[in-house]
C-alpha positions as CSV (number, residue, x, y, z in Angstrom):
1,X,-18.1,-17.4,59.0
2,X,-15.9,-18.4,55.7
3,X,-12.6,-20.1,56.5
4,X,-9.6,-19.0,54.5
5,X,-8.1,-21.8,52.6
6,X,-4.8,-22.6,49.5
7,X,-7.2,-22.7,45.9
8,X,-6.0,-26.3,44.0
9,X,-3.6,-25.5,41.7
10,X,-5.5,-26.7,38.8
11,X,-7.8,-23.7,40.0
12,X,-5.0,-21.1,40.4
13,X,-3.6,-22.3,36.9
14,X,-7.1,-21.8,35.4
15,X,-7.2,-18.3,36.9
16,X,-3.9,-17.1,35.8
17,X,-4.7,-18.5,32.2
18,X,-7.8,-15.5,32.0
19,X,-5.1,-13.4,32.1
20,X,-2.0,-15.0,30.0
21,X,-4.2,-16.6,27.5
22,X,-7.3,-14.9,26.6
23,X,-7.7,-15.9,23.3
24,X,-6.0,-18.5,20.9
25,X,-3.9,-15.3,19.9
26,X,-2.7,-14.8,23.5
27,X,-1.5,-18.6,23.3
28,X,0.4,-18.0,20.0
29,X,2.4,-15.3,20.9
30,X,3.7,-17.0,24.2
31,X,4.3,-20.4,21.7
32,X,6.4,-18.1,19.1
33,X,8.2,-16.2,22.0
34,X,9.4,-19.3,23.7
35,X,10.4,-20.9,20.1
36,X,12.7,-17.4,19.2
37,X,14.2,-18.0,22.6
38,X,15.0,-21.3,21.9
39,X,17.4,-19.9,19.1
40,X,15.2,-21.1,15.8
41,X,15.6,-20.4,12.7
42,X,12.4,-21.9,11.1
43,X,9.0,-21.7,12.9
44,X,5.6,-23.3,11.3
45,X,2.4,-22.4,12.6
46,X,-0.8,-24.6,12.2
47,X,-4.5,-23.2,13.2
48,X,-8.0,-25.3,12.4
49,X,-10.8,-23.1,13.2
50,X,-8.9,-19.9,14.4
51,X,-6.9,-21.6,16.9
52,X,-9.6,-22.8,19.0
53,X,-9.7,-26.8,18.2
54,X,-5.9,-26.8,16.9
55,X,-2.6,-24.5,17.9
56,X,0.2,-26.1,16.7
57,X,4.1,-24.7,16.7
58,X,6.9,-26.2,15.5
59,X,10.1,-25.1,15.5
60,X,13.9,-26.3,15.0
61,X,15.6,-24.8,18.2
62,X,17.6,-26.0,20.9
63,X,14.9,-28.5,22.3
64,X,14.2,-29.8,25.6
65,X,16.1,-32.6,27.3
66,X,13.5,-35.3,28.4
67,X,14.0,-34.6,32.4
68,X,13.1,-31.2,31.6
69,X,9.8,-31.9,29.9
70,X,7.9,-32.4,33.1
71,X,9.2,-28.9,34.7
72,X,8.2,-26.7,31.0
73,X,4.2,-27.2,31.6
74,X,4.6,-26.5,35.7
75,X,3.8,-22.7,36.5
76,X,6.8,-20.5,37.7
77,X,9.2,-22.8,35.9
78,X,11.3,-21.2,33.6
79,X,14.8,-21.2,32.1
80,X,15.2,-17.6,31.4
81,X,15.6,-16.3,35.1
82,X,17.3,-17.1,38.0
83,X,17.1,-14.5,40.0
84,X,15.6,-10.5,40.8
85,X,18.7,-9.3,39.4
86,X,17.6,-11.5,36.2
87,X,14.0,-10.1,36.1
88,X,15.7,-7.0,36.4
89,X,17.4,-7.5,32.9
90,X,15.6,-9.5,31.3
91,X,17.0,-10.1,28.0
92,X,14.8,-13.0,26.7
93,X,10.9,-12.9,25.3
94,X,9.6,-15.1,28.0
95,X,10.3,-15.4,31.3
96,X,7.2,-15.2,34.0
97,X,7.0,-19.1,33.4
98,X,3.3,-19.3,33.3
99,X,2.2,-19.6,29.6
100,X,2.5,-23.5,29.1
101,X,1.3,-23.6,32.9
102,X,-2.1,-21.7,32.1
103,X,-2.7,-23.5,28.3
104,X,-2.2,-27.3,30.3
105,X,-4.7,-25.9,32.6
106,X,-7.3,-24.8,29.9
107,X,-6.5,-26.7,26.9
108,X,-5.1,-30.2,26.3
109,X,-1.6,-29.9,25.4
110,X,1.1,-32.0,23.8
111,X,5.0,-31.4,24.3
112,X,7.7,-33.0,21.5
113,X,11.0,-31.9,21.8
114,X,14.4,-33.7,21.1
115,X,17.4,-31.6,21.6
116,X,20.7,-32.2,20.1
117,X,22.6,-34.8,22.4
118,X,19.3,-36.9,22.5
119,X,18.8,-40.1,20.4
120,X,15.1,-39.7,19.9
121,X,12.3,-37.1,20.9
122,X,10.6,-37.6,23.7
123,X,6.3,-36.5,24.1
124,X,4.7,-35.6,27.0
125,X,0.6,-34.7,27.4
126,X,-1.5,-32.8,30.2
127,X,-5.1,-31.6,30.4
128,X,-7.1,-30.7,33.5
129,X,-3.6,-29.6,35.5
130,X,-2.6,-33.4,35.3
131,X,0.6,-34.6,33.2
132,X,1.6,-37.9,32.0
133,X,5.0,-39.7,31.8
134,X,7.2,-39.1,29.1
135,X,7.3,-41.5,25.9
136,X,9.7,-41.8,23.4
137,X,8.6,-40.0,19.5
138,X,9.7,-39.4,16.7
139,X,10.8,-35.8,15.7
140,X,14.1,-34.1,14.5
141,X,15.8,-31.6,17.1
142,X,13.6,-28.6,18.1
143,X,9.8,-28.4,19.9
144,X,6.8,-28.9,18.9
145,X,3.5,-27.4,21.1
146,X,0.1,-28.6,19.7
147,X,-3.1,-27.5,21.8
148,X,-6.1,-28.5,21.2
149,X,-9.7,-27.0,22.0
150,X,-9.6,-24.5,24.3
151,X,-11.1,-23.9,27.3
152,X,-12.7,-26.7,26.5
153,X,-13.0,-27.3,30.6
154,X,-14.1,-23.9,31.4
155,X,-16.8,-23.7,28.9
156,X,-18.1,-20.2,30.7
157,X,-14.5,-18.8,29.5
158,X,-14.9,-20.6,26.2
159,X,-18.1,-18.4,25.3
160,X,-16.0,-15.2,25.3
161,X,-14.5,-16.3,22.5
162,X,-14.9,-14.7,19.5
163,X,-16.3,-16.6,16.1
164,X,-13.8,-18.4,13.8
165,X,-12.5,-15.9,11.6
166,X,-12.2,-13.5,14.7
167,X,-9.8,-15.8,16.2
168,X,-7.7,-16.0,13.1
169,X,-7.8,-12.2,12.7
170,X,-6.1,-11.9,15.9
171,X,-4.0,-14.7,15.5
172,X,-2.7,-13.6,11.6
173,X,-1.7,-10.3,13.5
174,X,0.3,-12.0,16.3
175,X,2.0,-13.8,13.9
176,X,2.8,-11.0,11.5
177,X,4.1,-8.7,14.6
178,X,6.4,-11.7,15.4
179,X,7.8,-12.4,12.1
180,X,8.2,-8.6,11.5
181,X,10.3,-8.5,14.5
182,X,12.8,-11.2,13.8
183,X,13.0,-11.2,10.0
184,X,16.3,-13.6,10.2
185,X,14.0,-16.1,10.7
186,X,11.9,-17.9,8.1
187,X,7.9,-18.4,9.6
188,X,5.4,-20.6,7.8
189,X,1.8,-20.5,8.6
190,X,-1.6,-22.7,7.5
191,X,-5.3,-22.5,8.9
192,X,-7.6,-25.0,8.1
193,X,-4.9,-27.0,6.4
194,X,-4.2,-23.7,3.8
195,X,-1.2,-22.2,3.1
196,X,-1.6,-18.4,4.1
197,X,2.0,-17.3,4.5
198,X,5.3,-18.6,3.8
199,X,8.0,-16.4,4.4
200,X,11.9,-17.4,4.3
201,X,14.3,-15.3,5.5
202,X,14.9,-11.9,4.9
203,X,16.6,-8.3,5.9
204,X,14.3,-6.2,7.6
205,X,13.0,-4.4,4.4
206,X,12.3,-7.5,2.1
207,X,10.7,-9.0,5.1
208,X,8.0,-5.0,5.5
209,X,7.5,-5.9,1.9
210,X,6.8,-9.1,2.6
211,X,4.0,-8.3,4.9
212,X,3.3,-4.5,4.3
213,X,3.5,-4.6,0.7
214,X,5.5,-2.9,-1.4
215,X,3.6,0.5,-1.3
216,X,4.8,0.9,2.1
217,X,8.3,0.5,1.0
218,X,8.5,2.7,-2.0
219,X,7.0,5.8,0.5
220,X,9.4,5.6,2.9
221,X,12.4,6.0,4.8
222,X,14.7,4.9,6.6
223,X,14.7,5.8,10.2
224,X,18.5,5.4,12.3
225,X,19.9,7.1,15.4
226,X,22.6,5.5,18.2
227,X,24.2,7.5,21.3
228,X,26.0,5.0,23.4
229,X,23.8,2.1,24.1
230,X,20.7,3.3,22.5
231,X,19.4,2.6,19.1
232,X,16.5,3.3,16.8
233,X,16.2,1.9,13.7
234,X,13.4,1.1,11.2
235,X,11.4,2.5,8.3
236,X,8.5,5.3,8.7
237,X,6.1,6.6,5.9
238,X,5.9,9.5,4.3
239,X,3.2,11.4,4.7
240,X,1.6,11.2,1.1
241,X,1.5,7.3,2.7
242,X,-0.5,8.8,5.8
243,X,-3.5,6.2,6.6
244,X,-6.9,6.9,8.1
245,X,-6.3,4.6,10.8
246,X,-3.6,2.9,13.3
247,X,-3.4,-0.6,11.5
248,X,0.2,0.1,10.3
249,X,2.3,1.0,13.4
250,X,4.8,-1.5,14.2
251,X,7.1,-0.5,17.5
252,X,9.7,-3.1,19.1
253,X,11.8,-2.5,22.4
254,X,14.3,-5.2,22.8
255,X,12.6,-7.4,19.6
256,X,9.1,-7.1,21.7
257,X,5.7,-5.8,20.5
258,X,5.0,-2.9,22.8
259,X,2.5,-0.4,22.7
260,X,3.4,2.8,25.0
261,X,2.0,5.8,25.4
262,X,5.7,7.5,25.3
263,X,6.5,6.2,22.2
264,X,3.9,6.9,20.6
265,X,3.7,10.6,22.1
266,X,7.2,11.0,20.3
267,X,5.7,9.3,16.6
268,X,2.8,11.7,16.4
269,X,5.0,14.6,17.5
270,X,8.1,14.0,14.4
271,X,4.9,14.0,12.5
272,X,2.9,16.8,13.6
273,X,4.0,19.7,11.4
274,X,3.9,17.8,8.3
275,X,0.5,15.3,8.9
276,X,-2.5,15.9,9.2
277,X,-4.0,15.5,13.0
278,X,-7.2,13.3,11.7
279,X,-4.3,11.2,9.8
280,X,-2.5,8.3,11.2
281,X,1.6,7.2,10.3
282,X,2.9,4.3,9.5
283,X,6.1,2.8,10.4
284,X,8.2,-0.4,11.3
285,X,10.2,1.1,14.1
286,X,13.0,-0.8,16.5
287,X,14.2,0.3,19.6
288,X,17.3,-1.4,21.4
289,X,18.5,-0.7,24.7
290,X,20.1,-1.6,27.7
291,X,17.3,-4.5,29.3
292,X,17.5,-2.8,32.6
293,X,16.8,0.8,31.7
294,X,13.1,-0.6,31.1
295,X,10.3,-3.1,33.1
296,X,8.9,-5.5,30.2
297,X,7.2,-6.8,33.8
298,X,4.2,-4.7,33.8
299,X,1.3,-7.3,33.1
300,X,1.5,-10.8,31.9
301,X,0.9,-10.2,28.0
302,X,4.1,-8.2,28.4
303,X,2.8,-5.7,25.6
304,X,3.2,-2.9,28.2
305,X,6.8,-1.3,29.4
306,X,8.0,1.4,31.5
307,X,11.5,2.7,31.1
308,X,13.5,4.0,33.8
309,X,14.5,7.9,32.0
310,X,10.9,7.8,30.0
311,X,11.7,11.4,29.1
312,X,14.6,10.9,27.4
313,X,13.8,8.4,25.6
314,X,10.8,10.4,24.4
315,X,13.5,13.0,23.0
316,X,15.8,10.3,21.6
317,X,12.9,8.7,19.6
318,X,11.3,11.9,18.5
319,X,14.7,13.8,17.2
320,X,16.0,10.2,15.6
321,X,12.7,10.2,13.6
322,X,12.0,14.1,12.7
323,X,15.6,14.3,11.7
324,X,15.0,11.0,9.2
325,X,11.7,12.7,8.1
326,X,13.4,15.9,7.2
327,X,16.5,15.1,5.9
328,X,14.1,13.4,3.6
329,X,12.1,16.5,3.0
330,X,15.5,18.3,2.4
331,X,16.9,15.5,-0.3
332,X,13.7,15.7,-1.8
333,X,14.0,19.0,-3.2
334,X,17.8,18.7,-4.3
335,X,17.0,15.5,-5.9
336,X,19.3,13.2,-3.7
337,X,16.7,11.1,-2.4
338,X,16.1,6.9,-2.6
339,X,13.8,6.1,-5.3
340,X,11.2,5.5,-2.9
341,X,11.4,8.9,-1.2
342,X,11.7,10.7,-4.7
343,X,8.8,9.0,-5.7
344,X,6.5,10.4,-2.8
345,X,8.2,13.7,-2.6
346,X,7.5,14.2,-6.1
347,X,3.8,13.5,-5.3
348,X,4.1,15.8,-2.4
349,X,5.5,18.5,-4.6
350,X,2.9,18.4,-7.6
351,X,0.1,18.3,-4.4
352,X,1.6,21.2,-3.0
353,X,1.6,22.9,-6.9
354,X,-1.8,22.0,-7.5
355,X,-3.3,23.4,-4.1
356,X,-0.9,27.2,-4.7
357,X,-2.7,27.4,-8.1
358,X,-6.1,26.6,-7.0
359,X,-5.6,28.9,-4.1
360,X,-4.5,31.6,-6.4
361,X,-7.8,31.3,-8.6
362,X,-10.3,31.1,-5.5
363,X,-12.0,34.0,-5.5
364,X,-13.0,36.0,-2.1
365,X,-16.4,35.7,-2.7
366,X,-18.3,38.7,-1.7
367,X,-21.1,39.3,-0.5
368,X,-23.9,38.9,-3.6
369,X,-27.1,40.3,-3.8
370,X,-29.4,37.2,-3.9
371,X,-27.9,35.8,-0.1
372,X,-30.2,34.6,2.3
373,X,-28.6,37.6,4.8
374,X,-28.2,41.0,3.5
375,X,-26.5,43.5,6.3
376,X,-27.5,46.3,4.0
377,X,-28.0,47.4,0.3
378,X,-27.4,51.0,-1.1
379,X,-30.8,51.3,-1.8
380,X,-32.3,50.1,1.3
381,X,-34.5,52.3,3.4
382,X,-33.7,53.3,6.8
383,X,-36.6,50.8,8.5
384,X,-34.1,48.0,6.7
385,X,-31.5,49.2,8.7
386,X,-32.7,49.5,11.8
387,X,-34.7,46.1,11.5
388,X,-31.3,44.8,11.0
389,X,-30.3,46.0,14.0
390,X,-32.3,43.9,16.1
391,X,-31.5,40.6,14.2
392,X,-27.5,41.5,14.4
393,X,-28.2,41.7,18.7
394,X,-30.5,37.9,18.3
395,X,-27.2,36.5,15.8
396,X,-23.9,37.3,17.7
397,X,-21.8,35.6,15.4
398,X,-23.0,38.2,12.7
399,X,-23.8,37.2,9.0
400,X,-21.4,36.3,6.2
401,X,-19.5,38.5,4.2
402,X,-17.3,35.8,2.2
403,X,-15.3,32.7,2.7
404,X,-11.0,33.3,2.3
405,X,-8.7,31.0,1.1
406,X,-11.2,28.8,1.1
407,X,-10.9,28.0,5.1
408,X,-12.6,31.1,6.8
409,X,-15.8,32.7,7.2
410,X,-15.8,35.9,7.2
411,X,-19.2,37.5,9.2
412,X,-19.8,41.3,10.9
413,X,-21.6,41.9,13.9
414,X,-22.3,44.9,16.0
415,X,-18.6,44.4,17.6
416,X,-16.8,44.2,13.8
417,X,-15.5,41.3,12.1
418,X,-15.8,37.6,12.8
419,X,-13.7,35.4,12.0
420,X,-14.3,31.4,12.0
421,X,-12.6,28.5,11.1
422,X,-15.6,26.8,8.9
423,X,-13.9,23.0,9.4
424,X,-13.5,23.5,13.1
425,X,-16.7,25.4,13.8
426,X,-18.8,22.5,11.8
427,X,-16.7,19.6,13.3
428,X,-18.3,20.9,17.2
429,X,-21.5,20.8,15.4
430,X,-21.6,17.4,13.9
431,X,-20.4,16.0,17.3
432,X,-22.4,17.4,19.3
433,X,-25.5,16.3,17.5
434,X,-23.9,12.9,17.2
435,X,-23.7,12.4,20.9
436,X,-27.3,13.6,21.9
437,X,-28.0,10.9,19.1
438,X,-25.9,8.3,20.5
439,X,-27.0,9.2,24.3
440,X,-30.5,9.0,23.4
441,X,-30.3,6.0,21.5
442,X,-32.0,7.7,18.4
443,X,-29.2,7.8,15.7
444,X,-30.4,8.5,12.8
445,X,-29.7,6.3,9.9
446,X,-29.4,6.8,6.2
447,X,-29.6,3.7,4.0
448,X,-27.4,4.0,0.8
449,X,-29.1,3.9,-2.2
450,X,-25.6,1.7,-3.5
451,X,-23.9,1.0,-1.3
452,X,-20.3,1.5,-0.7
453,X,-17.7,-1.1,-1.2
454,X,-14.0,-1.5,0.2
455,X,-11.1,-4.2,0.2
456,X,-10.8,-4.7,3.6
457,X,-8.4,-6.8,6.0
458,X,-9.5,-9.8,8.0
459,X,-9.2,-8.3,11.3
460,X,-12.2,-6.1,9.6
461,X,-13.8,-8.4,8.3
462,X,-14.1,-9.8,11.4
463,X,-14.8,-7.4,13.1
464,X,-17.7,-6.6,11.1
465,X,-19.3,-10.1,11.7
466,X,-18.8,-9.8,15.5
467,X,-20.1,-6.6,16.2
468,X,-23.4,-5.5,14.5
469,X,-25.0,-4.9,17.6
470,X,-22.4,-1.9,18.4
471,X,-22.3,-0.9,14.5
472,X,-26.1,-0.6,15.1
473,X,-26.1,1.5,17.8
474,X,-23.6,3.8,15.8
475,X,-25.8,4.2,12.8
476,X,-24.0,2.1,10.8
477,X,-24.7,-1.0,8.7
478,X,-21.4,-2.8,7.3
479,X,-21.1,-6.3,5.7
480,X,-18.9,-9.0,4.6
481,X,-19.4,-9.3,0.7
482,X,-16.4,-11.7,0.5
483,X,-13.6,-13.0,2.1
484,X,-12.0,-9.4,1.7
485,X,-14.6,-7.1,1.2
486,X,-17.4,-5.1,3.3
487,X,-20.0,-3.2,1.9
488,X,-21.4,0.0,3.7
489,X,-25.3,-0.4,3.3
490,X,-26.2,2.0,5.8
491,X,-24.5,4.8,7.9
492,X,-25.7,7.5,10.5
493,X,-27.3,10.2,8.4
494,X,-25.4,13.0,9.6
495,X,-22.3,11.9,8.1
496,X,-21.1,12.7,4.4
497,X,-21.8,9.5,2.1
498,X,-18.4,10.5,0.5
499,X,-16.6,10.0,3.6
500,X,-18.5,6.3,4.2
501,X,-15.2,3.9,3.6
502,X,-13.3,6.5,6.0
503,X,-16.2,6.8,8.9
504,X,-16.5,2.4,8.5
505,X,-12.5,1.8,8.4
506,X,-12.3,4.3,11.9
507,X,-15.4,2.7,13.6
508,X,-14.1,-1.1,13.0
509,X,-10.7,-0.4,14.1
510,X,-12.1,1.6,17.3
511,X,-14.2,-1.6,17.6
512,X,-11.0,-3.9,16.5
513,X,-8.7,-2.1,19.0
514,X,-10.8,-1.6,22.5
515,X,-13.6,-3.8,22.0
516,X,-17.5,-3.1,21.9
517,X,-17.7,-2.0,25.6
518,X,-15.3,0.2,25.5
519,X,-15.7,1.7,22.5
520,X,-19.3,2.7,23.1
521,X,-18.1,3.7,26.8
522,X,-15.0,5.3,28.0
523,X,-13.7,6.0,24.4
524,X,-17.3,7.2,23.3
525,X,-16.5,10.9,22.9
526,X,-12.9,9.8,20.6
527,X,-15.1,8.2,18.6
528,X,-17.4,10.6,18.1
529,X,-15.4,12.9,17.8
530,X,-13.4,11.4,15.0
531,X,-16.7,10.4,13.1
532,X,-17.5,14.1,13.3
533,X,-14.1,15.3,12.0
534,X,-14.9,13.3,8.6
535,X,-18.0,14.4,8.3
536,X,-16.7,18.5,8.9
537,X,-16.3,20.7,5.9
538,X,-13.1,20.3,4.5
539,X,-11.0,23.5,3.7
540,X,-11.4,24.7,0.1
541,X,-14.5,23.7,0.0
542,X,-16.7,26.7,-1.5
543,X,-19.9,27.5,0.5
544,X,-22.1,30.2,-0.5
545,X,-23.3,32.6,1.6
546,X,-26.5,31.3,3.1
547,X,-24.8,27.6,3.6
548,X,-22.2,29.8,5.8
549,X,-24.8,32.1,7.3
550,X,-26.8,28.3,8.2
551,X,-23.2,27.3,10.0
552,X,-23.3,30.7,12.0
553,X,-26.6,29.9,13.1
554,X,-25.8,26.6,14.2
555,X,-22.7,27.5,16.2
556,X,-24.9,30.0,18.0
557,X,-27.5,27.1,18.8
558,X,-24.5,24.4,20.0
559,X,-22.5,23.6,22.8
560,X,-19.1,24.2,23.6
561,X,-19.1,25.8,20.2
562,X,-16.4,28.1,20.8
563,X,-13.7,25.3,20.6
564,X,-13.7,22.0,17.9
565,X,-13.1,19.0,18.9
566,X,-9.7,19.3,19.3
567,X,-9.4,22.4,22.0
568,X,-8.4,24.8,19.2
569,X,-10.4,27.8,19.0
570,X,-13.5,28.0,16.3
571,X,-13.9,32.3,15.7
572,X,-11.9,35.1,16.6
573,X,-13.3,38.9,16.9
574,X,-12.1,41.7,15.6
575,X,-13.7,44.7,16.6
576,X,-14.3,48.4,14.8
577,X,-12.1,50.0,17.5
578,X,-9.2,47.3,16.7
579,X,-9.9,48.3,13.1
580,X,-10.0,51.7,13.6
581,X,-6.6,51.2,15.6
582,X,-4.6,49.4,12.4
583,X,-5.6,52.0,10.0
584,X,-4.8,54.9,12.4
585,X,-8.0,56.4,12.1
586,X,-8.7,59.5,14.6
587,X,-5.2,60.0,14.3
């Protein structure tokens, strides 16, 4: 029979670090968190192969007093709390006290700090769990934390670990969240001894310019709304800015990163009426509050919150933002608008002119004597008629009589009219041939005969490297061509070759975002689904009749085909005796 027994705290340490430091990333957000808490005002980041052999931060805050240095790499030792009624509040980035704990416990770690009254710095090392003394160094007042190869104990851990320019991916990211969140500070950064960024300080738009570009800026607007102790401030996008994927949402409570399902249930709602559902907003968005009306202690990464009145919080983020995004709409068309928001409301407007004329000119496209499907001709015999009969019982949906407005497919059967939404009614289609594809591992693949080239960021890039085995499995072959570019070679055949950057920029940030596993597991069907939505018929796209009559047939032959993707219906009947009832007929 096993014996209970206390785990070594080297062991408990190394445990706690899985889940505080997963990757180099994980490590440089605790680092740049306890350096903002220190009260700095410049922060430089060093990285030599993605973080892995080298993490280095320096910073020139309030230091550490040499007594102190001993206690700052224990676990559970921490200035910012004292007590529940602290944790309760808590007003600081850090606070669980485990980050410099878990990296001493996986990583060999070196501590420099000198605080103001102090003549000299003073150093201290650990690796393995075990510190040494204190020795005087030289250093002016603030901290620096270098750590060096990591997990290099745990070398089962360290094979989880992504390749070099994963690492940095993740780690560029980390930094760019943090600097975007404190812009009053200036942040330096170099990997592999290059200079990558080098940002002074700023107000918060320089500093979204800074990292966004200036695109971003110059398409959008300013977002601001405070009852009592509540405040939302920020900048959101336009939508002629919308973006085919999430790599542009920036949301802060308190200064912290977060990403929550109830904020970001209130984004896509200010932006439903006027964005696309298969587009994606982008904003820089702050929320500041009272520390306890929300938990930042939901799991040690501290990227998760729950607030205490979660719905209204939803209705004070969603009004602050709908109101910013139509006042916009509003100034747009009286010409009062910053020269940002003119310039994408004029874009908006000469869109919205351009579609009313085409609209205007599209004809309805009858039905034309050469279709595939004829339901009858003046000059047909009886035994036409009746043979029709039979095939109208085989084809519920009917056969097409035209397309209007460029979005419906108009079809009779023996009930009356049918009417189908062409982009929703292909969408089910496409997925559901995509995931008896994917399911039986048979996706068929289309090489392109030149293939497609995008800039593309270094997350994706690496991303791309990392993960050929899932891209595979999807259909999909995507490479680096340089240090900023991937090239579609290949891609599932069922998909539109014009839609290829689109379907490659989703698929890598589904991959990006969740990871391999879970992408091609729990979130298989939202992937799917989203490849099939860019590979649908657009609206305004012209069909003739037998390309709608073939969509008919194929809705007749699929699944679930009476709803897309997205729950909405795909047809609606109309029968005679409805008809009959409009026009009064019999009356």
């Amino acid at each position: 029979m096993s014996t209970i027994q206390l785990l070594p705290d080297l062991l408990i340490n190394q445990i706690a670090a899985g889940e505080v430091i997963e990757r180099p990333a994980s490590a440089l957000k605790e680092l740049l968190e306890n350096s903002l808490d220190a009260g700095a005002t410049e922060i430089a980041v060093q990285l030599e192969n993605g973080g892995i052999k080298l993490l280095r931060v320096r910073d020139n805050g309030s230091g550490i007093a040499k007594e102190q240095l001993p206690l700052a790499l224990m676990r559970h030792a921490t200035s910012k709390i004292k007590s529940l009624d602290d944790l309760q509040r808590v007003a600081s980035m850090g606070f669980r006290g485990e980050a410099l704990a878990s990296m001493a416990a996986v990583a060999q770690v070196t501590l420099t700090s000198r605080n103001a009254e102090a003549e000299h710095a003073w150093k201290i090392e650990a690796a393995d769990g075990t510190q040494g003394s204190a020795s005087p160094a030289a250093h002016a007042n603030g901290t620096t934390i270098e750590m060096r190869e990591l997990y290099f104990n745990t070398p089962a851990r360290r094979k989880f670990l992504k390749s070099e320019n994963t690492e940095y991916a993740w780690c560029e990211e980390t930094f760019k969240r943090i600097a975007l969140s404190r812009p009053d500070v200036a942040f330096s950064m170099q990997h592999n001894g290059k200079s990558v960024w080098q940002l002074p300080r700023h107000d918060l738009p320089q500093r979204i310019t800074a990292i966004l570009g200036s695109e971003f800026g110059q398409h959008a607007v300013t977002a601001e709304r405070q009852i009592g102790a509540l405040h939302l401030y920020g900048i959101a996008a336009l939508p002629a800015y919308s973006r085919s994927t999430r790599d542009e949402q920036y949301f802060f409570v308190n200064g912290r990163f977060v990403r929550d399902k109830v904020l970001m249930h209130a984004v896509r709602q200010a932006y439903q009426d006027i964005l696309h559902h298969q587009r994606h907003p982008a904003f820089v968005l702050f929320l500041d509050m009272p520390p306890e009306q929300v938990d930042v202690n939901v799991h040690p990464a501290k990227s998760e919150v729950r607030f205490r009145e979660s719905q209204g919080i939803h209705q004070f983020v969603f009004h602050a933002l709908q109101d910013a995004l139509s006042t916009t709409m509003a100034e747009a068309q009286s010409g009062t608008t910053p020269e940002g928001a003119v310039t994408a409301a004029n874009g908006i407007r000469q869109q919205t002119s351009s579609y009313t004329s085409t609209q205007q000119n599209i004809p309805f496209t009858a039905a034309q004597p050469q279709a595939a499907y004829k339901l009858w001709e003046e000059s047909a015999v009886v035994r036409e008629q009746e043979a029709a009969a039979p095939q109208q019982d085989a084809h519920p949906l009917g056969f097409a009589l035209g397309q209007l407005s460029g979005i419906y497919i108009l079809a009779q059967n023996q009930q009356g009219l049918m009417v189908v939404d062409m982009h929703a009614a292909h969408e089910r289609i496409v997925y559901e041939r995509l995931k008896t594809a994917f399911d039986a591992q048979q996706m068929p693949t289309q090489p392109l005969l030149i293939p497609v080239t995008f800039a593309a960021e270094a997350l994706d890039i690496a991303t791309a490297e990392e993960e050929q085995e899932a891209l595979k499995q999807l259909g999909f072959d995507i490479a680096p061509i340089s240090t900023n570019t991937l090239a579609v070679r290949a891609m599932p055949a069922m998909l539109k070759q014009s839609h290829a950057e689109t379907a490659a920029r989703e698929v890598l940030h589904e991959l990006r975002d969740f990871g391999a596993s879970r992408a091609l597991t729990e979130r298989r069907n939202e992937l799917l689904a989203t490849l099939a939505c860019h590979s649908a018929v657009r609206a305004n796209q012209q069909l003739s009749l037998p390309e709608m009559n073939a969509i008919l047939r194929e809705m007749e032959q699929t699944e679930r085909a009476d709803q897309c993707n997205h729950g909405r219906p795909t047809w609606f009947q109309v029968t005679l005796a409805e008809l009959d009832a409009m026009f009064m007929r019999g009356k």
